[in-house]
C-alpha positions as CSV (number, residue, x, y, z in Angstrom):
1,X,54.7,89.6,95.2
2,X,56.2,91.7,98.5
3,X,58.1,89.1,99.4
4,X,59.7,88.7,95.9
5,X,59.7,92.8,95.9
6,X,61.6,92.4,98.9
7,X,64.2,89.7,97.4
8,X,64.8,92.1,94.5
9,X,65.3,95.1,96.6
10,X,67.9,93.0,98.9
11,X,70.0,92.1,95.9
12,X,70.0,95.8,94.8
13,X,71.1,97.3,97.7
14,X,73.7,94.0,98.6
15,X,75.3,95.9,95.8
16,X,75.9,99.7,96.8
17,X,76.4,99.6,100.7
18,X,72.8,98.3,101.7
19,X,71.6,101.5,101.1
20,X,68.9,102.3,98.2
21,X,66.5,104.7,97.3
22,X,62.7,105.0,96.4
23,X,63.3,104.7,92.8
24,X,65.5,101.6,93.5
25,X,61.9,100.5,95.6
26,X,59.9,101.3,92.5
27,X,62.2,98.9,90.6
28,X,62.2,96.2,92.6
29,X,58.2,95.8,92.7
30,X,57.4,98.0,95.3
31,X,54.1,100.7,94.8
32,X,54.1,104.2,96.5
33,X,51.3,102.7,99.1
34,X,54.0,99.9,100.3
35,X,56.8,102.3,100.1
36,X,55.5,104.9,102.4
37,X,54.3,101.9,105.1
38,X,57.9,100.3,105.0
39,X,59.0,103.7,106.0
40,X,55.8,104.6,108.7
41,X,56.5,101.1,110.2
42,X,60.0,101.5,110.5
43,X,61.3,98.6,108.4
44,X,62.9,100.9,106.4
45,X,65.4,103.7,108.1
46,X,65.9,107.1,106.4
47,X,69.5,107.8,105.8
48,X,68.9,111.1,103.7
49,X,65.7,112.2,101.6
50,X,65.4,109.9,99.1
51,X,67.8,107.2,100.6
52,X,67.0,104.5,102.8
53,X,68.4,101.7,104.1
54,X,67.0,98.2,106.0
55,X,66.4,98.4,109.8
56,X,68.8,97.7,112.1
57,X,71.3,97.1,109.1
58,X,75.0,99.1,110.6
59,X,75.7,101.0,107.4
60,X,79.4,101.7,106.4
61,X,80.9,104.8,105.6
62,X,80.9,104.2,102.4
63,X,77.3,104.1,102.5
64,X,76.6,107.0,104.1
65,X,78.4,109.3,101.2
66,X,76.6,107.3,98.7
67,X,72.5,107.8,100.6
68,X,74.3,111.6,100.8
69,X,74.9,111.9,96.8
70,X,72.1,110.4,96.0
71,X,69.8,113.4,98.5
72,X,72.5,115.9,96.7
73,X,70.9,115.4,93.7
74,X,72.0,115.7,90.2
75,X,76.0,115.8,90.0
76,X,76.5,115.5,93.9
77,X,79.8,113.7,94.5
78,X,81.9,112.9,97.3
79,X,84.6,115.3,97.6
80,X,87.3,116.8,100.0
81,X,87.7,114.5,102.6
82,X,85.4,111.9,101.5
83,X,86.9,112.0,98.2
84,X,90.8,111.8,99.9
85,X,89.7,108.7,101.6
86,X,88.3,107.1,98.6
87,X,91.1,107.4,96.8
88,X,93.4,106.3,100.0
89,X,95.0,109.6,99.9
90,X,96.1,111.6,103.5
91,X,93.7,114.0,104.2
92,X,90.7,111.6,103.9
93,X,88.2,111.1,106.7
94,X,86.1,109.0,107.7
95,X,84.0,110.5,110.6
96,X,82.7,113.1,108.3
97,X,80.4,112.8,105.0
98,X,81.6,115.9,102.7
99,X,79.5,116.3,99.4
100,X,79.6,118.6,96.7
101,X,76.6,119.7,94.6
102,X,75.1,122.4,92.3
103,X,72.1,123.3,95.0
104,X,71.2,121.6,98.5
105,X,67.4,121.8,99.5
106,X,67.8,118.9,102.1
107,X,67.7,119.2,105.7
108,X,70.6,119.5,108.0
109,X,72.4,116.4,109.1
110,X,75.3,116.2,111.5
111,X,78.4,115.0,110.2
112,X,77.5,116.1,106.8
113,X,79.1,118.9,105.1
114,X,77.6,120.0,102.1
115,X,79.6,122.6,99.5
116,X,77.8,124.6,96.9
117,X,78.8,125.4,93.5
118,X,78.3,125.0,89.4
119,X,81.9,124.7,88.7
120,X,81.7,121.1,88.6
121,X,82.3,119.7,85.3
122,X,82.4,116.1,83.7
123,X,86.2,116.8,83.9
124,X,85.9,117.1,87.6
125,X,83.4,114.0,88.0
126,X,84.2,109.8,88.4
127,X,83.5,107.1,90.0
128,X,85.2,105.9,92.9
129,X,83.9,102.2,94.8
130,X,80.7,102.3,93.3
131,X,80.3,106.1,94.5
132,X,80.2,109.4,92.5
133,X,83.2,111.2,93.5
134,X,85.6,114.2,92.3
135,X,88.5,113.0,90.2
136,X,91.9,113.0,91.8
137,X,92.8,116.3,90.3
138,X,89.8,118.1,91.7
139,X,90.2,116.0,94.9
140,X,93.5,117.4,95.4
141,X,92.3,121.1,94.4
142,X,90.0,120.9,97.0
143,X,91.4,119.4,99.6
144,X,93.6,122.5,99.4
145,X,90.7,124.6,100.9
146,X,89.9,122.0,103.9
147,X,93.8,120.6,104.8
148,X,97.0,122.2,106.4
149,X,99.1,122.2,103.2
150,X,101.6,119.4,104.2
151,X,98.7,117.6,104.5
152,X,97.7,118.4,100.4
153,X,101.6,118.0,99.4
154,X,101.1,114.3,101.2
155,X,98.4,113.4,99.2
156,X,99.7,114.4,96.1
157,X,102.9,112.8,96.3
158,X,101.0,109.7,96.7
159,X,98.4,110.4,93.9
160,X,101.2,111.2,91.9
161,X,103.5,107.7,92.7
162,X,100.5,105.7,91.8
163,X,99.7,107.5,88.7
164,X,96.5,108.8,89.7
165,X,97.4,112.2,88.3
166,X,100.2,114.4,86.3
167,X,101.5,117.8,86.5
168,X,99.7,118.4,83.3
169,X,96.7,117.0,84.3
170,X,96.7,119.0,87.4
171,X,97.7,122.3,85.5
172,X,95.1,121.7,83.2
173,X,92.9,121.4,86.6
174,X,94.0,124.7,87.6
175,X,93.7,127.0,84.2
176,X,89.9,125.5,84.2
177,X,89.3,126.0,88.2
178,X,92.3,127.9,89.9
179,X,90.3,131.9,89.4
180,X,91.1,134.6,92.1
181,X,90.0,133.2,95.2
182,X,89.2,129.8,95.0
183,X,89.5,127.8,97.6
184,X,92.5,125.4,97.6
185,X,94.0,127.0,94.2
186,X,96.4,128.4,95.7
187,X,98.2,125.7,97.7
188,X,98.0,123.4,95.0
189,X,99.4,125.9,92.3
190,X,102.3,126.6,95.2
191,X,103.0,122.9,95.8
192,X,103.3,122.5,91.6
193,X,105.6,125.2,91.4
194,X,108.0,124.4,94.4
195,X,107.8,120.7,92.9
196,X,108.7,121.9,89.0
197,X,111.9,119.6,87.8
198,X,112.2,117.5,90.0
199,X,113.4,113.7,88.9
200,X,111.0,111.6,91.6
201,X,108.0,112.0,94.2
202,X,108.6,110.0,97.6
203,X,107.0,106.7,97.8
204,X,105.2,106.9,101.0
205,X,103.6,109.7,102.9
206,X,106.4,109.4,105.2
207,X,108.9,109.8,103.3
208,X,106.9,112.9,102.4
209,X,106.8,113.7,106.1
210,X,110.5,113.5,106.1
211,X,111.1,115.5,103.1
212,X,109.1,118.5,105.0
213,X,110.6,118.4,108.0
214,X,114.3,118.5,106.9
215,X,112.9,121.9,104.5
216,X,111.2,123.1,107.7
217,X,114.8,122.6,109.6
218,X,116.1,124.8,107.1
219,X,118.4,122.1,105.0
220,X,119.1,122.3,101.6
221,X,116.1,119.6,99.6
222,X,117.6,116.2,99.1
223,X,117.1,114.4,95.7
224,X,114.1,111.8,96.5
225,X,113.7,108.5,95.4
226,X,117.9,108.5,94.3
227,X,119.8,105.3,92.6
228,X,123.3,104.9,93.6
229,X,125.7,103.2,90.9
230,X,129.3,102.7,91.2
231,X,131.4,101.7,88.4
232,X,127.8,101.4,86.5
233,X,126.7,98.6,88.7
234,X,123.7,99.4,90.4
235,X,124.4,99.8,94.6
236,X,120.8,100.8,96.2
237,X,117.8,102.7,95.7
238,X,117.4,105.3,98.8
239,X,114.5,107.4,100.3
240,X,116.6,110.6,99.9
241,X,120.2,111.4,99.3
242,X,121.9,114.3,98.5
243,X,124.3,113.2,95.9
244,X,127.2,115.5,96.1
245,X,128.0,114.7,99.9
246,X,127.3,111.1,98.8
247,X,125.0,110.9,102.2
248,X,121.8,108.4,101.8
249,X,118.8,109.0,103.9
250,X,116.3,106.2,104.6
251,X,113.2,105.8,106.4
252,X,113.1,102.8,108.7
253,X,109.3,101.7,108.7
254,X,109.5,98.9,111.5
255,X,110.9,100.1,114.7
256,X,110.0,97.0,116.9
257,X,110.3,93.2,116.3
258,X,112.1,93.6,113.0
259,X,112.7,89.9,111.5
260,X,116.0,88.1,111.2
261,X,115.8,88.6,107.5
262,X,115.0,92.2,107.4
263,X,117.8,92.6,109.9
264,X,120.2,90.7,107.7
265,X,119.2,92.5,104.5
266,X,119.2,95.5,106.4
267,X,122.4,95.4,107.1
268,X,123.9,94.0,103.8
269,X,122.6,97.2,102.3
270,X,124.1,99.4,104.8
271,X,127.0,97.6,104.3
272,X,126.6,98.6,100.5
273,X,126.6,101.8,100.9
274,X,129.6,102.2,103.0
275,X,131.9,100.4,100.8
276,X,130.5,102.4,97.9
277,X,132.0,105.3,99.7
278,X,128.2,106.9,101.2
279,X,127.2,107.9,104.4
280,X,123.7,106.2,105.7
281,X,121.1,107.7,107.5
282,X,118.0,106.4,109.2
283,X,114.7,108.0,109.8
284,X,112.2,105.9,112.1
285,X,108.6,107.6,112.7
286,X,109.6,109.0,116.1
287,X,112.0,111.0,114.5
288,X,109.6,112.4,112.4
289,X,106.8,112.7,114.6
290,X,109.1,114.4,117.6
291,X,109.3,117.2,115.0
292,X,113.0,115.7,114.1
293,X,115.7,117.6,115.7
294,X,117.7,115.0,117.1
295,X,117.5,113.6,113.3
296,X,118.4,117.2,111.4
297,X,120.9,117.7,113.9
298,X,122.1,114.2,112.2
299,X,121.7,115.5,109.1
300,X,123.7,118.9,109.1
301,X,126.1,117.2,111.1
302,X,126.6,114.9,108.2
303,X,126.6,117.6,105.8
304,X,129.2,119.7,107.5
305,X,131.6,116.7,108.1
306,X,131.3,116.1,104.0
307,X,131.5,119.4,102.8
């Protein structure tokens, strides 16, 4: 009967990170005797209260925020930064469990931070992976209150481009949740406002990146995500452009080895845009990560030359 307690209890927890928890025990066969000797002999490690896992099985960080929900009780959720990196968003992280529950009675654990409130509603609440999470919306919110800012406009770019969210649904997040003096209300609300009317969202966090750092260098906002026609007939898609200098701005993902083809296509659209009558520019990540000023210096260069 143990061993076929034991078979039943592998399955479960093959299925949500190798981690389970005594209720998952009682289901598989297991009685409260055999329970607490799995855990007094050590064949069963403690991850949280309530959530175990097998001995000498290396967990993943997925599991961890799952045996942490499951202690939270009731409506715990990853959120924050675990929620960010569940939902591939910048701002997530993986060296840190953060939860978010009604009450926490559990004992400290390090690496685990635990936020307290009731405002979480079934709006705010999903599934992400197999693992209670905040929706995007409320992701984002809060990820307001534990990120530099650039960080949050990042993420929501990208939850945005992949249709994770909306304005409205974020709005609506924000009438619900954004009150006086919650945390992360205000960054999001700002980031809404600054981004109201305009026709795209960058496709990367980099071009994101790019976006900030030519606002930061005091230029005027290029038009993201632009199409160039001429005559009607389609000429390129670019990053960035700002339409009446006709100057196209392009991040350049591969620095090093760059293939034959990519070169040769490359090129041909370079080669576009020129005889369309634009200006090309090229971005790489040292650009943007040297805080660009050899690249603005490009740009307003470029700007006053058209003007």
């Amino acid at each position: 009967m143990t061993r076929d307690a034991d078979q039943r209890l592998y399955e479960l927890a093959a299925r949500q990170y190798s981690v389970f928890t005594t209720a998952h025990a009682r289901l598989a066969g297991f009685t409260p005797a055999q329970i607490k000797h799995r855990v007094a002999t050590k064949q069963w490690a403690r991850v949280h209260d309530y959530a175990y896992a097998l001995a000498g099985v290396k967990l993943p960080w997925e599991a961890k925020v799952l045996a942490a929900c499951w202690a939270g009780g009731f409506r715990a959720v990853g959120s924050h930064r675990s929620a960010a990196a569940l939902w591939g968003l910048a701002g997530g992280r993986r060296n840190v469990i953060e939860i978010t529950c009604p009450r926490w009675r559990r004992a400290r654990h390090d690496g685990l931070f635990v936020h307290e409130t009731k405002a979480l509603e079934l709006a705010d609440l999903t599934i992400r992976r197999g693992i209670p999470t905040t929706a995007p919306e409320r992701t984002l919110l809060d990820l307001g209150a534990a990120c530099h800012e650039s960080v949050v406009e990042m993420a929501l770019d990208a939850a945005e481009n992949r249709g994770l969210v909306t304005a409205s649904s974020l709005r609506r997040t924000l009438e619900r949740l954004g009150r006086p003096g919650r945390n992360g209300a205000g960054v999001l609300r700002r980031l809404l406002e600054a981004r109201s009317g305009r026709p795209a969202v960058p496709e990367s966090e980099m071009e994101t990146m790019l976006l900030q750092i030519l606002r930061r260098r005091g230029l005027p906002a290029p038009v993201p995500q632009y199409e160039i026609r001429q005559g009607g007939v389609f000429v390129a898609r670019v990053d960035a452009a700002y339409p009446e200098l006709r100057i196209a701005i392009e991040y350049d993902s591969v620095e090093h080895h760059a293939s034959r083809k990519k070169l040769m296509r490359d090129n041909a659209r370079r080669n576009r845009l020129w005889a369309a009558g634009w200006f090309p520019l090229s971005a790489t990540v040292t650009d943007l990560k040297d805080g660009g000023s050899i690249f603005c210096a490009a740009v307003a260069e470029a700007r006053r030359r058209a003007s």
